[in-house]
N, C-alpha and C positions, 0 to 999 in steps of 0.2 A: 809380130807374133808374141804372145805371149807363153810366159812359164812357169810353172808352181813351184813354190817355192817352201809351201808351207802345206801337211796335209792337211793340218784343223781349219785352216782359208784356203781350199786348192783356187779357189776363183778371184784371189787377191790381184788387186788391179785391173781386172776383165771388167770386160762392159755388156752389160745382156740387155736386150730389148724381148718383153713381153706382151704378146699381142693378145688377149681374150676380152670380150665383153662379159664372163662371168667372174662374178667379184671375187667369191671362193676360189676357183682356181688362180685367175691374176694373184687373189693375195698369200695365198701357200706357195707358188714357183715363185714370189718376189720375196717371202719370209727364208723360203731356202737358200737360195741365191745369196742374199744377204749373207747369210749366215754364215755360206761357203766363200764370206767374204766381197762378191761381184757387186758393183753398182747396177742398178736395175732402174732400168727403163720404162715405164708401161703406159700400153693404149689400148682403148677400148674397141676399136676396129681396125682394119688396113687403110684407110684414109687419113686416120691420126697416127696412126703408125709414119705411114709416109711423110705426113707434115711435120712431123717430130723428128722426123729422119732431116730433113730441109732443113727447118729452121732451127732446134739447137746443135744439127754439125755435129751430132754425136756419131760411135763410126764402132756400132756393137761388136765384138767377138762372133757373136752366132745369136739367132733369133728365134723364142719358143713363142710359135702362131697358132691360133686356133682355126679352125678349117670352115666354122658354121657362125659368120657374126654377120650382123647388121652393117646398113652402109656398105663397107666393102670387105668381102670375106676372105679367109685365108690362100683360097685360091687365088685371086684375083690380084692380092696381095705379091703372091710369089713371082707371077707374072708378070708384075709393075718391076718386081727385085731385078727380076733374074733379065727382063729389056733393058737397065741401067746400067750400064757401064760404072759407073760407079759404087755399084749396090749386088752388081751380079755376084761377086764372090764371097758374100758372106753367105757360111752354112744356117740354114733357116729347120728348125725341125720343125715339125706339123706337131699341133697337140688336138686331139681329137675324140669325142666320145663315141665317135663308128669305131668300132671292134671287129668288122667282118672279116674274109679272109683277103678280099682285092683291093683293101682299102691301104692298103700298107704300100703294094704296087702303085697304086695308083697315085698315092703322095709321092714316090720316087722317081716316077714318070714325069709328074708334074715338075719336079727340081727338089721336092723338099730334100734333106741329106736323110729324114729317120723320123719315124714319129713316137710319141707318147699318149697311149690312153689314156683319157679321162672316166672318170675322176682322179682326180692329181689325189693320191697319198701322201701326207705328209712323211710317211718312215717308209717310203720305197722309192720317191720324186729321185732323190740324189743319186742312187743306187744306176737306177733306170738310166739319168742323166750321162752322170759318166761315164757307165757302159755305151754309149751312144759314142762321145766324146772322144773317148779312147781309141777310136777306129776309124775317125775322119781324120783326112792326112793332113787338114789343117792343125790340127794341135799333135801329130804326132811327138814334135821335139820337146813342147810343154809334157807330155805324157814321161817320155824317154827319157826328161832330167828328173824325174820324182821318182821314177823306178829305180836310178843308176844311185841316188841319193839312198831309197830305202836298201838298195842290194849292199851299197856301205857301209852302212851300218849294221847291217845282218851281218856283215863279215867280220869287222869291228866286233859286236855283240857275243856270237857262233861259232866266228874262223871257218866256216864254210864257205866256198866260192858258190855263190846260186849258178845254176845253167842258163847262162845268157842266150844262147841258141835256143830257146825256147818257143813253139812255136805262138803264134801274134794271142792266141786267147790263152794261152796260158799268163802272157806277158800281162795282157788286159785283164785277167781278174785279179792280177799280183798289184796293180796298178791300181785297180777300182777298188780293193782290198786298202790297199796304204791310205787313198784319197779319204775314201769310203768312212773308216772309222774315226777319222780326224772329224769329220760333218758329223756323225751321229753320239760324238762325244761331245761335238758343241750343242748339239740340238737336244741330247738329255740335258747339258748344261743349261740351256733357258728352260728348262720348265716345259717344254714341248713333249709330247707322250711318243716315244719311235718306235 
């Protein structure tokens, strides 16, 4: 399990696998990523995804997959994930340019944990992301220690005690809030337009 430790890197040490066959998106979710600190992974279908999964033993945090590629698509993908015993439990988000309204369902039915439309933004990717993140109970405790960290030093700062009873999306935008502007202050820092 990992835990953030850092808001301007919340994805330091993580490991993301990125699955698109379109270069623009693959290479903004692997610029972000980066930035948010995570080693990135990328293939251009679910075929190399999987082989890359096999042969370099890498063992992702969570997976951002495209729904519509060649060779083997993100369905197909999910399906090969989610029969592996060894592969079932990582969360996989769907990244997709269908917008409709059963397409969201339908990726959740399928196993994905959430998806992301396409086209990827480069000054809302992050945003979108950890909102996502912040709500699978795989990274709950990573979440819960950058929150208890930011609430201490608001107190520190303040001498206000925050309302830790908070309910879960109050906590999640305090959380995606803290993460949040750590990434968008690195990504003005390179030169990236947010």
């Amino acid at each position: 399990m990992q835990t953030i430790t850092d808001p301007q890197n919340p994805l330091t040490n993580w490991t993301v696998l990125v699955v698109d066959d379109e270069p623009d998106s693959r290479d903004v979710a692997q610029m972000m990523l980066e930035i948010a600190g995570a080693t990135v992974h990328t293939a251009e279908h679910g075929k190399e995804a999987l082989e890359l999964l096999r042969t370099q033993r890498i063992r992702p945090d969570f997976i951002l997959c495209d729904l519509s590629m060649p060779v083997m698509d993100g369905w197909q993908l999910m399906f090969q994930l989610s029969d592996n015993r060894a592969t079932s439990d990582i969360p996989v988000i769907a990244l997709t340019a269908h917008a409709m309204r059963g397409d969201r369902d339908r990726a959740l039915a399928a196993g994905f944990c959430n998806h992301i439309t396409k086209p990827l933004n480069a000054s809302k990717f992050m945003d979108q992301l950890m909102r996502i993140l912040v709500d699978l109970p795989e990274f709950e405790r990573a979440f819960a220690e950058i929150n208890s960290n930011a609430s201490s030093s608001s107190i520190a700062s303040t001498g206000v005690v925050p309302n830790t009873a908070a309910p879960s999306s109050v906590a999640s935008t305090e959380v995606i809030s803290n993460v949040g502007s750590g990434v968008v202050s690195s990504v003005s820092s390179n030169g990236i337009r947010a």
